[in-house]
MIBA-568719 format. One record per residue: x, y, z of N, C-alpha, C in turn; residue in three letters. Coordinates in steps of 0.05 Angstrom, whole numbers, plus 5000, padded with zeros to 4 digits. Atoms other than C-alpha are relative to their C-alpha. Last residue first. Example, Ala and Ser with C-alpha at 12.3 -4.5 7.8 and 13.67 -1.06 7.14 Angstrom:
498449764999527349795143498550225014SER;501849765000524649105156501850245000ALA;
***
This chain:
498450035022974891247723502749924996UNK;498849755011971191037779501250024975UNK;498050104987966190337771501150425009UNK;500350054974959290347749501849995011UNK;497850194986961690717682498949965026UNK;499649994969956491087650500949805006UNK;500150214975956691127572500550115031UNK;498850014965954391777536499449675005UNK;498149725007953791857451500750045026UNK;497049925004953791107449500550255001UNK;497650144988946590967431503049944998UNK;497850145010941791397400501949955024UNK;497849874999935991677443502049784985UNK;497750214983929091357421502750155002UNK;495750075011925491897383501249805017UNK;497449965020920091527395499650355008UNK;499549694998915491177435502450044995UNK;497449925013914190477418499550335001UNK;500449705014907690197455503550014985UNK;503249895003904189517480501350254974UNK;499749895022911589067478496950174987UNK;496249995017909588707539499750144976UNK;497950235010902388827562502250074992UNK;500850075014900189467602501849814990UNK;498550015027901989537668498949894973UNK;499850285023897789687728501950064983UNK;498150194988899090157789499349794981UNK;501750164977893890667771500949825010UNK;501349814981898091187747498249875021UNK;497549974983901490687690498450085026UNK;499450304980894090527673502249985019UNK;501750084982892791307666500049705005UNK;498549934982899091417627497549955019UNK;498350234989897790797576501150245034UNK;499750274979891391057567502649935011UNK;501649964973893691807561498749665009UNK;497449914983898891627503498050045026UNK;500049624984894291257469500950075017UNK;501049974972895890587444499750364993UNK;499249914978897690527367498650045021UNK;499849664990894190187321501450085021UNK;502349904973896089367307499050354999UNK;499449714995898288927258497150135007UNK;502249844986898688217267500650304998UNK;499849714999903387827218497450075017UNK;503049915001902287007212501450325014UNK;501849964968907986507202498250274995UNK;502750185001910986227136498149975025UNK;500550144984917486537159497149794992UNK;496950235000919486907102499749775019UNK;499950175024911887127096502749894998UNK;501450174999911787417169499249634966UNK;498950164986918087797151498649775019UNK;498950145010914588087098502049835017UNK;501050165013908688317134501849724992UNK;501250264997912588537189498249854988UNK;497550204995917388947147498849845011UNK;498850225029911189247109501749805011UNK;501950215006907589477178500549804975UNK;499650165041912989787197498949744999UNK;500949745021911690157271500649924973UNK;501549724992916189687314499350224974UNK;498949815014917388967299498350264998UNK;501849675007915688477343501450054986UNK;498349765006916587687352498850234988UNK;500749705001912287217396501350214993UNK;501750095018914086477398499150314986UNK;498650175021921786627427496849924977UNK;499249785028919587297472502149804978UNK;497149995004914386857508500850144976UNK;500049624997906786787512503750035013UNK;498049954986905986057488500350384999UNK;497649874995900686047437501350085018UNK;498250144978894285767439502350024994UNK;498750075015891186097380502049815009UNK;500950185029883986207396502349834991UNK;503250125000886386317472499849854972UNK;499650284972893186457488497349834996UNK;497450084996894586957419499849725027UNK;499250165029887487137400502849835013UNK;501850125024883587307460502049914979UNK;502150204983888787427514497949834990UNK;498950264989894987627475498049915013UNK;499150125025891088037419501649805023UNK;501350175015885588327474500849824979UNK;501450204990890788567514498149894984UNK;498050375003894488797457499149905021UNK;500250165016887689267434502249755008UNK;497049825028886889607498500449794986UNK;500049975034879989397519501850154990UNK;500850245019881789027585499450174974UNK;497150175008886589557615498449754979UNK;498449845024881090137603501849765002UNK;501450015027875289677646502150134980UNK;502249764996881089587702498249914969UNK;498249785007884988847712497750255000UNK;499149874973882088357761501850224988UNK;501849784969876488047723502950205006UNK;501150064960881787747665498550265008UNK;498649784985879687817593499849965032UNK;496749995010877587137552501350195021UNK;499450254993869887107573503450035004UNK;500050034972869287837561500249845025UNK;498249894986871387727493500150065032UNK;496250054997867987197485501450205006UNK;499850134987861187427503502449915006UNK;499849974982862388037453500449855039UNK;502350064987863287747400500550135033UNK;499750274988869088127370498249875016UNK;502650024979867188757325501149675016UNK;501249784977873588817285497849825005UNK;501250074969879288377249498050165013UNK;500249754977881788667177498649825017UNK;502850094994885288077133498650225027UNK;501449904973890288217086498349955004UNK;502149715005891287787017500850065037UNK;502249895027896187117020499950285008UNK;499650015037902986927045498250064990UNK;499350284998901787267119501149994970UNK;497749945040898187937130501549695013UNK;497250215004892987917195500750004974UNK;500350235029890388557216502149914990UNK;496950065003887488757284499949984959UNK;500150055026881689127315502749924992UNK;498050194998878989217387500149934964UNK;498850184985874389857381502749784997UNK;500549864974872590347322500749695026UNK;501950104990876390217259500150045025UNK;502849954993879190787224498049815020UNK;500449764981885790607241498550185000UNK;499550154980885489937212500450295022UNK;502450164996881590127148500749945036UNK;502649825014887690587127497249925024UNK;499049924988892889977145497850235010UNK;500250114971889089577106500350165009UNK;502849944996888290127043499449795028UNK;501949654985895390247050497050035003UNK;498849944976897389477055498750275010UNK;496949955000892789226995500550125028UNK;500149995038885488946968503350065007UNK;499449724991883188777052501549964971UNK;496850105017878988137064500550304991UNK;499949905022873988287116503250044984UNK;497550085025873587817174498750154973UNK;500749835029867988027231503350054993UNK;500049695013871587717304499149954968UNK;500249744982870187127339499650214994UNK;502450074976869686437302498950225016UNK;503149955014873686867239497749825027UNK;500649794982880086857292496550024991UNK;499849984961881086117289497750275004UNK;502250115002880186057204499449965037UNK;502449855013884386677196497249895011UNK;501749774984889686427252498150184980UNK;501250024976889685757219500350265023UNK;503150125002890086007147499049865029UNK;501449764996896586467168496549895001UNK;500050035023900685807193497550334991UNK;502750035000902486027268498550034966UNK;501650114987909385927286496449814993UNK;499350175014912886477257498949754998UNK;499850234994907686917298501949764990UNK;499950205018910087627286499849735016UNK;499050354992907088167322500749834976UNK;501450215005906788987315500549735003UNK;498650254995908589477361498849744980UNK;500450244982905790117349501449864996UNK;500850285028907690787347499349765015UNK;501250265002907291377397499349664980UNK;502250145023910591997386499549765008UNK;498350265013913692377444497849884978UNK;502550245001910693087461501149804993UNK;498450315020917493477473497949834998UNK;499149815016915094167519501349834976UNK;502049725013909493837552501450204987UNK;501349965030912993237544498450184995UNK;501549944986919193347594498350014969UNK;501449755017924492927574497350075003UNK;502449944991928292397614499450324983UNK;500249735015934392057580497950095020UNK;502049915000937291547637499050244974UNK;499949725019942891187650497850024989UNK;499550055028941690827720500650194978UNK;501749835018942390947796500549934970UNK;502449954995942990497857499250274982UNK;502150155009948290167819497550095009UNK;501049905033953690707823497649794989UNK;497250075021953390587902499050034974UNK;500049685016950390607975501149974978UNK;501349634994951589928006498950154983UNK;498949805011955389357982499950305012UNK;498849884983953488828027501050244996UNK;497150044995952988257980500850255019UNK;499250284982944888347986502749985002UNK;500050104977946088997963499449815018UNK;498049944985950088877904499150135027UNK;497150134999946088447880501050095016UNK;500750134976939188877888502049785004UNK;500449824988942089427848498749795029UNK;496449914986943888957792500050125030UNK;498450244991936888737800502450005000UNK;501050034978933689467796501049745005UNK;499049864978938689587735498449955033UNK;496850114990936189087696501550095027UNK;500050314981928389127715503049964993UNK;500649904970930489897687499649715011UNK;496949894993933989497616499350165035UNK;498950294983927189077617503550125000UNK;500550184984922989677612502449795015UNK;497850154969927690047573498449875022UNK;498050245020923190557528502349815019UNK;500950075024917690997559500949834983UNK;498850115026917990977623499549924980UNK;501450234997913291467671503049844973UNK;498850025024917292037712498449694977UNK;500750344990913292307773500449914964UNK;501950105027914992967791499649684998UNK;502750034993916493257870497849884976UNK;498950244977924893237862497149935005UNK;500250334996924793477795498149835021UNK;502849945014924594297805498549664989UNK;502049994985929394177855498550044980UNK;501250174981933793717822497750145023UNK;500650175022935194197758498649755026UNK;502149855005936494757808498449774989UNK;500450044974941894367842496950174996UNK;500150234984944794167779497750075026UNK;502950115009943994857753499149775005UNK;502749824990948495087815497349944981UNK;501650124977953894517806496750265001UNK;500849764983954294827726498449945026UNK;497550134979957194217696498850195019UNK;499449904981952094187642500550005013UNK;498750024982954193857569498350245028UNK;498549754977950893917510500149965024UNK;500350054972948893367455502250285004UNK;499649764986946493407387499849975032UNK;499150124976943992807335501550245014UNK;497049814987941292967270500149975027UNK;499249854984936892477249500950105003UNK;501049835006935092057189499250255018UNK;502949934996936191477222498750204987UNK;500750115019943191427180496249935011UNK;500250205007945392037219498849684998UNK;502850195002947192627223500449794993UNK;498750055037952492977263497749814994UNK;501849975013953193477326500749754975UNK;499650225028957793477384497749994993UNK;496849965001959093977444500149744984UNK;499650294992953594377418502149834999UNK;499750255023953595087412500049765007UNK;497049915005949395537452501249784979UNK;499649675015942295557444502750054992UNK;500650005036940894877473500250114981UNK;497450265014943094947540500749964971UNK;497849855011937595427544503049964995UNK;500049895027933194977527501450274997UNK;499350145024935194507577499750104976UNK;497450095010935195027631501449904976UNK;499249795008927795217621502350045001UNK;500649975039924594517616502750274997UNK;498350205016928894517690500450024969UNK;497149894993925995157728501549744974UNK;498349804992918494857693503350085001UNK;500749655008914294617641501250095021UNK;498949774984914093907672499050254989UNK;500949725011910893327657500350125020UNK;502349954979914892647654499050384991UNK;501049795009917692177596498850095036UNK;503349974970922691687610498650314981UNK;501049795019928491367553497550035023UNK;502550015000933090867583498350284982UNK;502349834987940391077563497349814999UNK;502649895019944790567531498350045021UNK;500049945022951490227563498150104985UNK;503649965012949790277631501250134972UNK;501849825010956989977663497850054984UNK;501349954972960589407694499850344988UNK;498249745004961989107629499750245021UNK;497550055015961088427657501450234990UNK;497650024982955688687701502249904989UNK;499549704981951589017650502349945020UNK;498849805012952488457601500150175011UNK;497550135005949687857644502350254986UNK;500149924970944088417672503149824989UNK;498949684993942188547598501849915021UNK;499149815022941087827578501950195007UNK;498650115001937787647650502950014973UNK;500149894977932188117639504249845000UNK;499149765008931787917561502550155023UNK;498250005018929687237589501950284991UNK;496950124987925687347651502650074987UNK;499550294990920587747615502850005016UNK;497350295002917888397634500549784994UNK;498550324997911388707627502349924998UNK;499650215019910589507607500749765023UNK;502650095016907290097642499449734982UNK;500250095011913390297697497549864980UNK;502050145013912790867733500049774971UNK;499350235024918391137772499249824983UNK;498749865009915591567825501349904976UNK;501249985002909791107859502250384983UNK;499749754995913490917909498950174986UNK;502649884985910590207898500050295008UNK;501149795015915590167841496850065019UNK;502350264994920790107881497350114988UNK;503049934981925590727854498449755003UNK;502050125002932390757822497749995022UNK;500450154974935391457819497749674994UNK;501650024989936891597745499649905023UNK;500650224993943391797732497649945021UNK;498749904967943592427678498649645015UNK;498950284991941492477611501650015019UNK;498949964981935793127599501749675003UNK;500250074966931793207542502250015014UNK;498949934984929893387476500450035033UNK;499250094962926393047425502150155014UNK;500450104993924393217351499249905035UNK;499350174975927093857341497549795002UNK;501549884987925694207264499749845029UNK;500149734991930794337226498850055023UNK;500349865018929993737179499450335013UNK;501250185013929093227241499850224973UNK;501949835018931593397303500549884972UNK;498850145022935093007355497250144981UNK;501249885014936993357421500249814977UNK;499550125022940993107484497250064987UNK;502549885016942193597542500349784981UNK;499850065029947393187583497650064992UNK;502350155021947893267657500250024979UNK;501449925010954993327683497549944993UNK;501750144995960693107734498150184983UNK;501149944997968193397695496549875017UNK;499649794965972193177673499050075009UNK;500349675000968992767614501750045023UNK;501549974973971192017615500750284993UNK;498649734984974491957537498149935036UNK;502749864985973091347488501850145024UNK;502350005019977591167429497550095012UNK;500449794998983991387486497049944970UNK;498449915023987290627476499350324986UNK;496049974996987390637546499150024977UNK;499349844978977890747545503649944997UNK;500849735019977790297482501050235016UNK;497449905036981689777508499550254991UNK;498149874985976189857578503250004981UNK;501549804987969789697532502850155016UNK;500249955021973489097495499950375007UNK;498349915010974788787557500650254983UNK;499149834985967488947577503049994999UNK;500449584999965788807517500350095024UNK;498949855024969488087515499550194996UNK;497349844985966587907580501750034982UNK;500249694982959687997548502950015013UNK;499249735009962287577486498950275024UNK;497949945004962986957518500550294995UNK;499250054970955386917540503550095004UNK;500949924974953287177478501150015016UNK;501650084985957386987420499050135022UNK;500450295008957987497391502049935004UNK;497450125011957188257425499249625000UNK;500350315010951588637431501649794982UNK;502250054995952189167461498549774993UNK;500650044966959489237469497249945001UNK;497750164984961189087402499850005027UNK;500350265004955089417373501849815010UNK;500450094978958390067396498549725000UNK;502250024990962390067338499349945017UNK;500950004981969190177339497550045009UNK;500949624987972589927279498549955028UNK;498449984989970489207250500050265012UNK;498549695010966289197195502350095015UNK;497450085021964488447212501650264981UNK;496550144985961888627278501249954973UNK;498549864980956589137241503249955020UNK;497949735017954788707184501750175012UNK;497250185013953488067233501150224986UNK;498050044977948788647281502749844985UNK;499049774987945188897226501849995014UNK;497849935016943788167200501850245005UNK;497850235006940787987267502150104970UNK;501050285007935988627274503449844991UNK;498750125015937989167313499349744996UNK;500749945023931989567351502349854973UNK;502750205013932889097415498650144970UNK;499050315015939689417413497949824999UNK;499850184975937490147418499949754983UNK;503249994987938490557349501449785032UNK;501950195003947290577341496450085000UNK;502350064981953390977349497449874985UNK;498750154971960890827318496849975006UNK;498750255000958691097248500549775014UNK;502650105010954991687260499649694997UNK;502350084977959691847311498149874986UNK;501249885006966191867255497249825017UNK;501249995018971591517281497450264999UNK;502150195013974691227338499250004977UNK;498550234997981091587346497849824988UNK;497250015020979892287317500749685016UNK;500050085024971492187339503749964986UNK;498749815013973292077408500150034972UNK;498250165023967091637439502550274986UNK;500749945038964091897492502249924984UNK;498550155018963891657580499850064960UNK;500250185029960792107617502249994987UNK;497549935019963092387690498149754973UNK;497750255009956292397725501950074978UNK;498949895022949592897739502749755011UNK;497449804995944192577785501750024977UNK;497350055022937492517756502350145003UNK;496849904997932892467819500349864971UNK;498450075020925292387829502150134996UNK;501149985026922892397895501450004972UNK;502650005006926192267966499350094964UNK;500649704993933192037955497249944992UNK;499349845012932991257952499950285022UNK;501949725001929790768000502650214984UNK;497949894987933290067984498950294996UNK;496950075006927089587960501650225021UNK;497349764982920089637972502349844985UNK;501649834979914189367920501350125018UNK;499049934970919389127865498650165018UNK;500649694989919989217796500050085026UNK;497749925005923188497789499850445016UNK;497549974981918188127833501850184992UNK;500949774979911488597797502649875018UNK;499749685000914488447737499950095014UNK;497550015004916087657741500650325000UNK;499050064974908687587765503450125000UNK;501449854986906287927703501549965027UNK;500049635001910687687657498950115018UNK;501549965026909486937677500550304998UNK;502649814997914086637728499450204972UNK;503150105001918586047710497050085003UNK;500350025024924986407694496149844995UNK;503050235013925686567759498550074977UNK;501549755004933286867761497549784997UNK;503750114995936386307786498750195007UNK;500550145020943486557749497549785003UNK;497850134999943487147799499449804970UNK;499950025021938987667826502149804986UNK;497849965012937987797902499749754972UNK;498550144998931887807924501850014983UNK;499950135026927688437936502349805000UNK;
***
C-alpha cells in the first residue's frame, strides 16, 4: 500500500479510493482477530470536570453550532482535540492541547495495560456492551476486518492530519462480531462488579466503563477472538485512517509499532444486537420541484398529508422507496420503472448490492435523474431524524431524502462477499461516547 501523505488521491471515486485505502495486502499482522489491551488515557473528573460534560457523540455526529458552543465554553472538552478551530492550525493545537492536559494531570495514563468493558444503558436496561482494546489492523483481503462502507478522500485526509498531529486515536471505532463465547463471558462478568466510572448523559445514556488488567483474561480474551471475523460498524473512514497512518510509518522504515493497531469498541451481537438506523440525505443543491419533477419520470409519486404518516407509508413500502420533504408537502417514491432501474445499476455488483435502497438513491436518482456530484460537500446526511433533515433541507432550499433502514444481514452478507455498500448506507447505534479512553501512539 502507498504511503499516505498530502497526495492522498483525491481524484479517485469512493469505490476506487476504498479498495486503495483498505488495502488488498499490507504488513501481515498477528494471525486472526486481535484486540490488544493498552495503558488508557481518561479524563480526571477533580481536574477536568464532570465526564458528562468533557465527553462527546462521535465527531461526524456534531453539528457546526455544537462544536462553536462547545469551544466557546471553554474547560476541557474533548471537542478541542477533535475538532479543533481552525482546521489545519488547530490539529497542532490539540495535540498541544492534548499533552497540557496530560502535565496539567486533567487526563491520567492508567498503570496499568488493560481492555475496557464499556456499557451504555438506557433506563436500566443495557443498550451496548463491549470490549475497547487496540484493534490489530488487517488488509482487507484477509478477510478478518470487514469493512461495508465507501470512503472518501476528504474526511480520510481530515482524520489522518489530526491523528498524526496528536499522535494518538482519539475516539474508538465501533465493530460488531459473533461470538457467545470464553470472551462474551468475561465482559459480563466485568460488568457485575463496580464500575470504574459511571454518569449520565445528555444522550440520554448512562455511560459505564471497567477496566481488565488481568494478563490471564487477556490471553483468554485473545483466544477465543483470534478465529472471528469482526465487521465495522461505525469509523469507516477513521479505520482507512489508521490503515494509512500505518502505511506511513512503514514506508519511513518504522517497523512494528502503536500504528499497526487502532482504538477499537468491538461487541459481540449475539449477546448486544446493535440497532440499525438510517442515514438520510440532504441535497442543498437541488431545488425540491426539480427532484419531484426528475424523479416522477421513474418512480410512482404520491403526495404524503404529514411526516408520521410519510415516514409510516415509507416503511411499509415494499422495494426501492424514498421520500422527498423540502419547502412544500412530502413526496413518497416507490415502484421504479423497471427498465431504468436496471439501466442505471452497475453489472458488476451482486443482485442484493443493486436493490439496496442507497444504491438505487446515488445511482438512479442522485448521478443519474439528478446529476449530482457524489461527494461529501454536495451530499449531506443526518442520521435517523427524519424532522432534522426535513428542516434542514428547508433552511437550505435543497431537497431531503428519507430512507428505511438497511438490514443488518444484507449489509453482513455483502460485507462477507467482499463488496461494500455505499457511503453513509447504515448508522448503528449505541455509538461509544468519546473521551472516556484515549490511546496514545507514542509512550507515556
Amino acid at each position: 500500500m502507498p504511503t499516505v501523505d498530502d497526495d492522498l488521491p483525491s481524484e479517485l471515486g469512493p469505490e476506487e479510493f476504498s479498495a486503495w485505502v483498505f488495502g488488498a495486502s499490507g504488513p501481515r499482522a498477528e494471525d486472526g482477530l486481535v484486540l490488544a489491551p493498552f495503558r488508557g488515557v481518561r479524563f480526571v473528573p477533580d481536574v477536568a470536570g464532570d465526564l458528562a460534560s468533557v465527553t462527546t457523540p462521535p465527531y461526524d455526529l456534531i453539528d457546526d453550532d455544537a462544536v462553536r458552543r462547545l469551544l466557546a465554553s471553554g474547560g476541557h472538552n474533548v471537542v478541542r482535540l477533535i475538532l479543533p478551530r481552525p482546521a489545519e492550525q488547530g490539529y497542532r493545537e490539540a495535540g498541544e492541547t492534548l499533552r497540557r492536559w496530560l502535565a496539567e494531570g486533567a487526563l491520567a495514563t492508567d498503570a496499568e495495560p488493560a481492555l475496557y468493558v464499556y456499557e451504555a444503558a438506557e433506563r436500566g436496561q443495557v443498550r451496548q456492551r463491549g470490549l475497547i482494546g487496540g484493534l490489530g489492523l488487517r488488509a482487507e483481503a484477509d478477510a478478518v476486518v470487514l469493512p461495508h462502507e465507501n470512503v472518501f478522500p476528504g474526511p480520510v485526509r481530515d482524520r489522518l492530519a489530526l491523528m498524526s498531529a496528536a499522535r494518538a486515536n482519539l475516539e474508538p471505532i465501533f465493530l460488531v462480531y459473533e461470538g457467545g463465547g470464553d470472551a462474551a463471558r468475561i465482559v459480563d462478568e466485568a460488568a457485575a462488579a463496580t464500575p470504574l466510572l459511571e454518569f449520565h448523559a445528555d444522550d440520554g445514556l448512562t455511560h459505564r466503563l471497567w477496566q481488565i488488567t488481568d494478563p490471564g483474561l487477556h490471553d483468554r480474551i485473545a483466544a477465543d477472538l483470534r478465529d472471528r471475523q469482526a465487521l465495522i460498524a461505525d469509523g469507516h473512514h477513521r479505520y482507512a485512517t489508521y490503515r494509512a497512518l500505518q502505511a506511513r510509518h512503514h514506508a519511513a522504515g518504522d517497523g512494528p509499532g502503536p500504528w499497526d493497531q487502532g482504538l477499537a469498541l468491538l461487541v459481540d451481537s449475539t449477546r448486544y444486537p446493535p440497532r440499525l438506523g438510517a442515514i438520510h440525505r440532504v441535497l442543498p443543491g437541488l431545488p425540491p420541484t426539480t427532484a419531484l419533477d426528475r424523479a416522477g419520470t421513474v418512480f410512482r409519486v404520491t403526495e404524503m398529508a404529514g411526516l408520521a404518516a410519510a415516514t409510516k407509508a415509507l416503511a411499509a413500502a415494499e422495494g426501492p422507496a424514498f421520500l422527498l420533504g423540502g419547502s412544500g408537502s412530502l413526496h413518497l417514491l416507490t415502484d421504479p420503472d423497471p427498465g431504468r432501474l436496471e439501466q442505471a445499476m452497475p453489472a458488476e455488483h451482486s443482485a442484493r448490492w443493486r436493490g439496496l435502497d442507497t444504491a438505487v438513491l446515488d445511482h438512479l436518482l442522485i448521478a443519474g435523474l439528478w446529476n449530482i456530484p457524489e461527494d461529501e460537500h454536495s451530499v449531506e446526511v443526518v442520521h435517523d431524524d427524519p424532522a432534522a433533515a426535513v428542516d434542514r433541507a428547508r433552511r437550505t432550499g435543497g431537497t431531503a431524502v428519507l430512507l428505511n433502514p438497511l438490514k443488518v444481514e444484507d449489509v453482513l452478507a455483502i460485507a462477507g462477499e467482499g463488496e461494500r455498500v455505499p457511503r453513509k448506507s447504515t448508522s448503528f447505534g449505541p455509538k461509544p461516547r468519546t473521551g472516556l479512553v484515549l490511546r496514545l501512539l507514542e509512550g507515556p
